[in-house]
Structures are given as structure tokens and as C-alpha cells.
C-alpha positions in Angstrom: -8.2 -0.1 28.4 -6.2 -2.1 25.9 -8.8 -1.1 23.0 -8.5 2.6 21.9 -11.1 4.7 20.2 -10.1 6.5 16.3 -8.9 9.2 18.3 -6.9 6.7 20.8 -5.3 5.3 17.9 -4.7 9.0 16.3 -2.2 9.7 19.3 -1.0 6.4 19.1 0.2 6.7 15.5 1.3 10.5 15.9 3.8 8.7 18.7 5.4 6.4 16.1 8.6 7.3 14.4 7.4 6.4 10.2 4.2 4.5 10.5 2.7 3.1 7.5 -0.6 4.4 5.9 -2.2 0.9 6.7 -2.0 1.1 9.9 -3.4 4.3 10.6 -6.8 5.2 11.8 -7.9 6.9 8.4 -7.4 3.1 6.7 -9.3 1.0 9.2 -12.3 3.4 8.8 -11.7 3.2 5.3 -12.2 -1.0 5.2 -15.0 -0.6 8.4 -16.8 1.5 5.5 -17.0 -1.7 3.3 -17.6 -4.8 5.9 -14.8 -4.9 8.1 -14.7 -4.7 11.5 -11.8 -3.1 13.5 -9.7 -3.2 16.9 -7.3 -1.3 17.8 -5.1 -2.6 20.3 -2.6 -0.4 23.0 -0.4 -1.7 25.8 2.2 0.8 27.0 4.6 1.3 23.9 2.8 -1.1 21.9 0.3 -1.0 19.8 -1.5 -2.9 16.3 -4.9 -2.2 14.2 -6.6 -5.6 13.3 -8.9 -5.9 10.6 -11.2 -8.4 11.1 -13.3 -10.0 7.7 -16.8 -11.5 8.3 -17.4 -14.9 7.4 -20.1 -17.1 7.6 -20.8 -18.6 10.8 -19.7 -16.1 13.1 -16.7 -16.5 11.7 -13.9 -14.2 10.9 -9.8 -13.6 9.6 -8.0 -11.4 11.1 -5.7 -9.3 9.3 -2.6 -6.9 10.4 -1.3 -4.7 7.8 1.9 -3.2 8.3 1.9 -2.6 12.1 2.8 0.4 13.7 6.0 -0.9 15.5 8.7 -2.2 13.2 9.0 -5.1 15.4 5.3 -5.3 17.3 5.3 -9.1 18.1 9.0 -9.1 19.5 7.5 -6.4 22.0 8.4 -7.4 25.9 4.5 -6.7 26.8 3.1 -10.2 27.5 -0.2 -8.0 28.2 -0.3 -6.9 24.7 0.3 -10.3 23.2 -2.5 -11.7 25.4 -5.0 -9.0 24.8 -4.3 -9.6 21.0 -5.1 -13.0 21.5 -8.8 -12.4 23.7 -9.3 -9.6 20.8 -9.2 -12.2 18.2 -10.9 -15.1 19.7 -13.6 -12.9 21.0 -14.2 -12.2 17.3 -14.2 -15.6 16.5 -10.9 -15.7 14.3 -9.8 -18.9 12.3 -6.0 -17.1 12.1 -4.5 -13.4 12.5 -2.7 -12.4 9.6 0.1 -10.0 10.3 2.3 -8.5 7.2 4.7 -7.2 9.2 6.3 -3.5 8.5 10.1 -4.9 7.3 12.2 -5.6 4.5 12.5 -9.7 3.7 16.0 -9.4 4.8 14.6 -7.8 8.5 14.0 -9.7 11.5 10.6 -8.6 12.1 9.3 -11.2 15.1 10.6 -13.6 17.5 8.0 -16.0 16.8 9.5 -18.4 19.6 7.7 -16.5 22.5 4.6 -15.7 20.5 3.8 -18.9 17.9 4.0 -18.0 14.0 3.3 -19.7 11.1 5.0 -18.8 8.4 2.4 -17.7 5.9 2.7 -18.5 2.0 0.4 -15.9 1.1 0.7 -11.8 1.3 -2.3 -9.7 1.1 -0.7 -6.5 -0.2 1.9 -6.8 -3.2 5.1 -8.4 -1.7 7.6 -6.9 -3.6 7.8 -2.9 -4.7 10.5 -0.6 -5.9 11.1 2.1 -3.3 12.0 5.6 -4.9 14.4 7.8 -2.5 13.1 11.4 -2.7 16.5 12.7 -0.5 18.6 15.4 -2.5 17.8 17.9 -4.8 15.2 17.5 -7.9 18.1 17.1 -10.3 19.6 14.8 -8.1 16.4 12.5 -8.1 15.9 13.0 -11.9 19.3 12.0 -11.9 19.0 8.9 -10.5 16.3 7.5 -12.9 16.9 5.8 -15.9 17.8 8.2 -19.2 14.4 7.1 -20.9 12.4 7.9 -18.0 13.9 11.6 -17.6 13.3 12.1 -21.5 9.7 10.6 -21.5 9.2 13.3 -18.3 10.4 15.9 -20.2 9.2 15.3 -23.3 5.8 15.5 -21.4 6.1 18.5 -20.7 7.3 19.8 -24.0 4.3 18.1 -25.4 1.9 20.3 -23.0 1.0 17.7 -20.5 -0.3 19.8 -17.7 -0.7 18.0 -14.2 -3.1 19.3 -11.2 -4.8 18.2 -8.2 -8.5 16.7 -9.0 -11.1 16.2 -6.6 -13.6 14.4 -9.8 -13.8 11.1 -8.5 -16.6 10.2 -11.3 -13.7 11.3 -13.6 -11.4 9.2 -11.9 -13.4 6.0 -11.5 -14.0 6.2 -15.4 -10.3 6.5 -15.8 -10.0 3.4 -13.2 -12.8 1.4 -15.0 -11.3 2.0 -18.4 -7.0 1.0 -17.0 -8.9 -2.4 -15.0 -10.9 -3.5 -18.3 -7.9 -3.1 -20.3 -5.4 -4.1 -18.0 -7.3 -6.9 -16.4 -7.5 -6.3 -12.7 -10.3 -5.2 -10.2 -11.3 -1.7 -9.8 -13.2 -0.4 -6.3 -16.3 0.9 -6.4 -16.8 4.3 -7.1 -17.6 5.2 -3.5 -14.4 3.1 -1.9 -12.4 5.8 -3.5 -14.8 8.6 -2.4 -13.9 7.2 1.0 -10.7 7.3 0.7 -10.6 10.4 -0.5 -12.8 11.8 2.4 -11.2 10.1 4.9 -7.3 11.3 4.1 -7.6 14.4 2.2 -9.0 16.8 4.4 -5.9 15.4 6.7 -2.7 16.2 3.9 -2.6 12.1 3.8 -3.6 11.9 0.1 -4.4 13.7 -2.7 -5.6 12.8 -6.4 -3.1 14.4 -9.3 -4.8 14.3 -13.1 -2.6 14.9 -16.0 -4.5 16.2 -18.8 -3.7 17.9 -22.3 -6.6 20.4 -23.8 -8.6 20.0 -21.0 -8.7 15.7 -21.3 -7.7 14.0 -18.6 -5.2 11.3 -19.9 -3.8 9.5 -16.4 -4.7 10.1 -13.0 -3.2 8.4 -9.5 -4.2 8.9 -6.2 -1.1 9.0 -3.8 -0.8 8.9 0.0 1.6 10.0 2.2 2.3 9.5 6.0 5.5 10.2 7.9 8.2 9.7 6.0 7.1 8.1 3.3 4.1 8.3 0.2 2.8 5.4 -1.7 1.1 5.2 -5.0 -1.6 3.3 -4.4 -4.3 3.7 -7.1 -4.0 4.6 -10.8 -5.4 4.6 -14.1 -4.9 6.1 -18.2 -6.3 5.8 -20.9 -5.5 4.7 -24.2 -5.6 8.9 -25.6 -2.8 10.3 -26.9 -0.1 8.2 -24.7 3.2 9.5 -27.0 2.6 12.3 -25.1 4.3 10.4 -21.8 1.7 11.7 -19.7 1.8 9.0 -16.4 5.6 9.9 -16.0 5.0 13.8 -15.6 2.1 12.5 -13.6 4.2 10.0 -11.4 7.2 13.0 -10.8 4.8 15.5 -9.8 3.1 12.8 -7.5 6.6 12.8 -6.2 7.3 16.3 -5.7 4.0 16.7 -4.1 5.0 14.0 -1.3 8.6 15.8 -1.1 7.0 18.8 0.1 5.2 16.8 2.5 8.6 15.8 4.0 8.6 11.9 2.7 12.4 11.0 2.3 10.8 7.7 0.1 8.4 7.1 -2.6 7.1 3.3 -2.8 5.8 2.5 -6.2 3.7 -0.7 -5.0 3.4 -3.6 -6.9 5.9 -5.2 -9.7 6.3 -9.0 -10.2 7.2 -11.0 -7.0 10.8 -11.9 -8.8 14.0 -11.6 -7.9 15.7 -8.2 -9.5 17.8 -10.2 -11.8 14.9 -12.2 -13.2 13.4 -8.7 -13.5 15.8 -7.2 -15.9 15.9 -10.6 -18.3 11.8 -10.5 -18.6 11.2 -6.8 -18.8 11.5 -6.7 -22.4 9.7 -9.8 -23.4 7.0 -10.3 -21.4 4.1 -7.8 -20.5 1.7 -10.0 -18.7 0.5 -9.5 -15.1 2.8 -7.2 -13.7 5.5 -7.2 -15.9 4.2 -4.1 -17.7 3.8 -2.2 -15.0 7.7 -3.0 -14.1 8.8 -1.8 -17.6 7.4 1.9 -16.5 8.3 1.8 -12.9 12.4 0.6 -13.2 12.6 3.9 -15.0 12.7 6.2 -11.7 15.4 5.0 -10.8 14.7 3.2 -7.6 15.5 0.4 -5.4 13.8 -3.5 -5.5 12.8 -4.4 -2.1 10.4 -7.3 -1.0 8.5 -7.0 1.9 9.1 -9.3 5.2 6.6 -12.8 4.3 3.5 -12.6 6.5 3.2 -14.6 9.2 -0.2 -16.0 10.8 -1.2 -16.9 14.5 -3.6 -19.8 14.2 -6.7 -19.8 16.6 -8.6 -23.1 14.9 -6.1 -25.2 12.9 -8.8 -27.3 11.3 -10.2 -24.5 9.7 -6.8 -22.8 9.0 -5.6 -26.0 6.9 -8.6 -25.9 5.3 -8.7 -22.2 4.3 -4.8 -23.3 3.3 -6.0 -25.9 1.0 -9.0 -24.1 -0.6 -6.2 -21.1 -1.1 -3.8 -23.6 -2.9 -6.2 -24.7 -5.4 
């Protein structure tokens, strides 16, 4: 069958060279825990996990995150391209949303024998800065900007202490308290206990606190599959911050996914601007993202934005409209 079970798609995964945390089967029972449905899609070499979003009506979007092939719609199966298409019609799918697992300056489809729209909106954060954890620790500390070394160091001198943490009460106060001040949503208490459940017990993720006296200061939680670890959640607070705590936090985050054999650390989420326009605004601007750049240029990393999505359109009435309504 075309459709696999969680443990179907398990193999599946395992079978692939560097999949990405999104697609794997951990994720979509992550988002089926809080109203999405899933499929999960295999045809010989081939294979994609599709979210799927209830809307009113019977109605859904579909939504591919990162698929497991680097190049999953260029794949010479015209069996999995058709099964895609019954999976998502059968759901009732205004458009499939695929944000496909490649670099902007990648090829990642040949949308002439599968058609694509081009899609002028990204679900996950389109442009990140990718830190390489190859070499030695002095080679990676090397690598990052002088300020960013001292501020690690200077943490530790300080007595910033870092450890694993399994209080997620702890760390949804810490989330609550970074959203409210920073401005952006914060997950329920139990979407992180999910998480947690879901990828811990496997190595996939783990929750690192740094504290001083016993106060937890900053915590993140970080995941890590194949060859590479993103830092996907994180939070401070406003305590005691000259003590540089979220950088000794962020390089034992790293060290933690270097023993895990991840070659790359992706940092995940700065403004969607070009690296030039980056380095002029840094300084002078700290709304949005632009904060977040100041302390993430510092370890030393590379810009990279992430291939544009591209959407298959099932009912193009409804797509224009959900275009429009998306523009306003």
C-alpha cells in the first residue's frame, strides 16, 4: 500500500541519507496531537508526510514540510505523484503546500511534469543561519565572531552552569515570559510536553537550562536528526542577562548535537533579508527578527534561505481566494 503506518514511515526515514526533523514520524504525531491529520505516503524510493489542516466544510490545506527526498517531486514514480494527488483530494484539499528540503539556490522540482505554483508564502522561517559543527571545538569557537566567544566565556567565568531539564512548567514560564516580552506566540504548555515525549525518549531532542544559583535564566529545546540539529524553541528571562547566559546555553546545545553526530547546527529564524542588508540593519534596528540576528551572526555561521514553497492547487477558486484573504 502507498500509505504506511508510524512504523512504515520509521523505516522509511531510517532509509534516507539526512532527513529533516519535519518530516519524520515523531513530528506528524506531534501536529495529529493538536488537530492535524496525517498521510504518509511510499512508492518504491519515494516517499512524503502530508499534514493535512481542518477547515470548515470538509475542507482542508495540505501541507509538506521539508520532505524526506531532497528532490521528492522530480521523482520518476508517476504512481507516487498520483497517489499524492488521490491522498489529497480524498481529504478534500484546496492546495498542497510543499516547502521543499533545499537551499533557494537548489533545483528542488521539475514542476513541468507535476504542476507548481510558485507559492509567495513559507510556513516555517525562510531564511536561517546554518552553523557547521565539523572540526574540533576550538576550531568552531574559532569561527564565531570575537564577541560571541568572549560572551561564552565570560559565561562561564561568571558561574553560568548549563544542564539537561526535563521541567516543562519551568520551561513554559520561561517561554511565556521571552513571547510577552518579545512579542510572538508561545505553544501551550502541553504542545511542548508532546514534543518532548514524542522525541526524547528517541535521542531526537532534548531541553538544556542554564541557570546561575539554582535560577534558571534561558532555556532551548534542540532537536537533532541525522546529520543535522535545529534550535527550534527558546526562551530567557530578563535576570541577570550580563551574565551571557543564552550563549553558553546555545554552545552546549551545540556540543550536545556534535556528539550526536550532526555535521550542522541551524539556528532557525532571522529576518527574510539578503546578508548584506543584514549587516547594515543589525545595529539599528531590533524589531521583529532583527534582535534575534544581532545574537545569532555571532557563531559564526553561514546565511542560507530555504528553496520558496511551491503549492499543487486542487480548487483554484478557493486557492485565489485563500491567496487574497492571505495578502490583506
Amino acid at each position: 500500500m502507498p500509505q504506511v503506518s508510524f512504523h512504515g514511515w520509521q523505516e522509511f526515514i531510517a532509509r534516507q541519507p539526512n532527513p529533516h526533523v519535519l518530516q519524520t514520524a515523531e513530528w506528524g504525531e506531534l501536529k495529529r496531537a493538536f488537530g492535524w491529520d496525517v498521510a504518509r505516503i511510499v512508492s518504491g524510493e519515494n516517499g512524503i508526510q502530508i499534514l493535512f489542516r481542518k477547515l470548515p466544510l470538509g475542507l482542508t490545506i495540505a501541507y509538506a514540510p521539508k520532505p524526506a527526498n531532497s528532490k521528492p517531486l522530480s521523482a520518476n514514480s508517476e504512481e507516487f505523484l498520483a497517489e499524492i494527488d488521490t491522498v489529497c483530494r480524498q481529504k478534500h484539499a484546496i492546495f498542497l503546500k510543499i516547502e521543499p528540503d533545499a537551499w533557494a539556490d537548489e533545483t528542488p522540482a521539475d514542476v513541468d511534469r507535476w504542476p507548481l505554483v510558485t507559492s509567495p508564502h513559507n510556513i516555517q522561517p525562510p531564511r536561517t543561519i546554518i552553523v557547521s559543527l565539523d572540526g574540533s571545538e576550538e576550531e568552531i569557537l574559532g569561527r564565531m565572531k570575537q564577541k560571541c566567544r568572549y560572551n561564552i566565556r565570560l559565561a562561564e567565568k561568571k558561574e553560568i552552569s548549563v544542564r539537561t531539564w526535563d521541567d516543562l512548567d519551568g520551561f513554559q514560564r520561561l517561554m511565556q515570559i521571552t513571547g510577552g516580552r518579545d512579542g510572538f506566540g508561545v505553544h501551550a504548555r502541553a504542545y511542548y510536553q508532546k514534543a518532548y515525549d514524542l522525541f526524547h525518549p528517541a535521542g531526537m531532542a532534548e531541553i538544556l537550562v542554564a541557570e546561575y544559583a539554582g535560577q534558571p535564566l534561558a532555556a532551548l529545546m534542540v532537536f537533532a536528526r541525522g546529520g543535522r540539529a535545529c534550535y527550534l524553541y527558546g526562551a530567557s528571562t530578563d535576570e541577570e542577562r550580563n551574565r551571557m547566559p543564552a550563549y553558553l546555553l546555545q554552545w552546549r546545545a551545540m556540543q550536545w548535537a556534535r556528539q550526536r553526530g550532526c555535521s550542522e547546527y541551524d539556528l532557525w529564524g532571522i529576518p527574510d533579508a539578503d546578508e548584506q542588508s543584514l549587516e547594515a540593519g543589525f545595529e539599528s534596528r531590533a524589531d521583529g527578527l532583527w534582535g534575534v540576528y544581532r545574537f545569532k551572526r555571532g557563531f559564526g555561521g553561514v546565511v542560507k534561505r530555504a528553496a520558496q514553497a511551491l503549492d499543487r492547487v486542487y480548487q483554484p477558486p478557493l486557492y485565489w481566494a485563500y491567496l487574497k484573504f492571505m495578502a490583506k
